[in-house]
KOLPA-524771 format. One record per residue (C-alpha): residue in three letters; y, x, z. Coordinates in steps of 0.5 Angstrom, whole numbers. Layout:
<sites>
<site ALA, <Y, X, Z>>
...
</sites>
This chain:
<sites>
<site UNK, <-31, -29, -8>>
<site UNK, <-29, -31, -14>>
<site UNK, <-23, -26, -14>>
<site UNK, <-26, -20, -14>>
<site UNK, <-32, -16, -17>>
<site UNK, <-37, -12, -13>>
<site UNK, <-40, -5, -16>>
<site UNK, <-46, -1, -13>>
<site UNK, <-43, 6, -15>>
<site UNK, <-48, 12, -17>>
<site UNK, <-43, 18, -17>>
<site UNK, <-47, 24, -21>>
<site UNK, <-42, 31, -18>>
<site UNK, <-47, 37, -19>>
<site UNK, <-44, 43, -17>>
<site UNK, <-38, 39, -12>>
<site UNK, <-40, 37, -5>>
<site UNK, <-36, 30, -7>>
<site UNK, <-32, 27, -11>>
<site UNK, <-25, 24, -8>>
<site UNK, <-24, 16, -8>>
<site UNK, <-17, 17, -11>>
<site UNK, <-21, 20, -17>>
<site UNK, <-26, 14, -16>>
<site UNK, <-21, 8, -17>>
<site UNK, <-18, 12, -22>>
<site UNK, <-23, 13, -27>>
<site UNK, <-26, 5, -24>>
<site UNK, <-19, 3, -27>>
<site UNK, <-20, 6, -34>>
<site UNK, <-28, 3, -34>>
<site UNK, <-25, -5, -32>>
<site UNK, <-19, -5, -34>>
<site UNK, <-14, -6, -28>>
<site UNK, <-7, -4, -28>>
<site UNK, <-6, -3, -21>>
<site UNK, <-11, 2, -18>>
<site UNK, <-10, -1, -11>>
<site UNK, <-14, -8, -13>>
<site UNK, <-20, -2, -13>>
<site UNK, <-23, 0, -6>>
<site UNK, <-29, 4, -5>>
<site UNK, <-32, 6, 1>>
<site UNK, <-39, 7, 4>>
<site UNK, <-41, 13, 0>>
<site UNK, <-46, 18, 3>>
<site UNK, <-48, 24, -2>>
<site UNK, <-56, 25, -2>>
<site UNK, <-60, 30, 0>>
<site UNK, <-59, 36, -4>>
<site UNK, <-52, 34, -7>>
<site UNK, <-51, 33, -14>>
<site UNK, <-51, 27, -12>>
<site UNK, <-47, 20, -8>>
<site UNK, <-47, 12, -7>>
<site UNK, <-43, 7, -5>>
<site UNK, <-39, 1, -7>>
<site UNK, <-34, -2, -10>>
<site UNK, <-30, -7, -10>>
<site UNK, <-25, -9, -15>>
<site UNK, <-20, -16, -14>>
<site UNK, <-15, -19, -19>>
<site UNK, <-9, -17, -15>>
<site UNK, <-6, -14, -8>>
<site UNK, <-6, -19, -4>>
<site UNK, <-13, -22, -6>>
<site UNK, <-15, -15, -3>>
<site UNK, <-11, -16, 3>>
<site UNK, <-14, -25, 4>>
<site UNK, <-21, -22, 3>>
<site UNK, <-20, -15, 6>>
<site UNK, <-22, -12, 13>>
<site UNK, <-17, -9, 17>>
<site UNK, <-19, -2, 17>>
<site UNK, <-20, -2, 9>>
<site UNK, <-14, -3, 8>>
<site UNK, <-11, 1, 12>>
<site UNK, <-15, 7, 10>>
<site UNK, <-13, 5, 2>>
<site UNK, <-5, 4, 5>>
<site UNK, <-5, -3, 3>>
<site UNK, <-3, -4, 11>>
<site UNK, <0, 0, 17>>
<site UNK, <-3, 1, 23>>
<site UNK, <-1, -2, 30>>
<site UNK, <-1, 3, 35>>
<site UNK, <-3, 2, 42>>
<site UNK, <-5, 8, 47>>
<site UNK, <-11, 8, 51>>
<site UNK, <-8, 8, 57>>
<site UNK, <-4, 1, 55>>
<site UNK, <-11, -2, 52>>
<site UNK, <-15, -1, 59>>
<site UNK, <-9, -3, 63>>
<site UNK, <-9, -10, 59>>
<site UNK, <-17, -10, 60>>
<site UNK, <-17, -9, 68>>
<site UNK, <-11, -14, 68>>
<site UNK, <-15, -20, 65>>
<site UNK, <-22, -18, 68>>
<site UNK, <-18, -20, 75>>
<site UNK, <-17, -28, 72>>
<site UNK, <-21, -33, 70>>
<site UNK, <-21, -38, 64>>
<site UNK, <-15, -41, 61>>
<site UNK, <-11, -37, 65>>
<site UNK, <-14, -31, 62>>
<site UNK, <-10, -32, 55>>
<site UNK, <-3, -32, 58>>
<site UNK, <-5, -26, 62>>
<site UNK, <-6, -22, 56>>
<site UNK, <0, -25, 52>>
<site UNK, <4, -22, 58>>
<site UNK, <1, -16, 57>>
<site UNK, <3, -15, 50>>
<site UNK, <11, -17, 51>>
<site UNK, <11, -10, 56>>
</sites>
């Protein structure tokens, strides 16, 4: 991925349980440069044992919509760059058991008929 840069992210907070990662993008953009702060997108960070102490990772692309090409979906919506579809429960099981009655082709058509309701 030559639009973006990857960062191993070692947060020393003695004294904080975790740092937010709206603080993080911030201080990132500072350290990099970058204009816009939704180009960054920090996640997996886990605090060691004891505290003081957190990593993660940092992704950092050359604009938004490299973001949006590279970026999972979930990601994204986390970091606002995307909105969440939402299905209920109830309508996810309902188009399972719909297709597990079908085989085959017929199946994709089954489904289809199941998102138009």
């Amino acid at each position: 991925m030559a639009d973006s840069k990857a960062k191993v992210l070692e947060v020393i907070h003695p004294g904080r349980a975790n740092v937010p990662k709206t603080e993080l993008k911030d201080k990132l953009a500072k350290m990099y440069d970058v204009k816009e702060p939704n180009c960054i997108i920090v996640f997996k960070f886990r605090t060691h044992f004891g505290g003081g102490k957190s990593t993660g990772f940092g992704l950092i692309y050359d604009s938004v919509d490299a973001a949006k090409k590279f970026e999972p979906k979930y990601r994204l919506i986390r970091n606002g760059l995307a909105t969440k579809v939402g299905k209920s429960r109830k309508q996810i099981k309902e188009r399972k058991n719909r297709s597990k009655k079908i085989r085959g082709v017929k199946k994709t058509k089954a489904d289809a008929a199941g998102k138009k309701k």
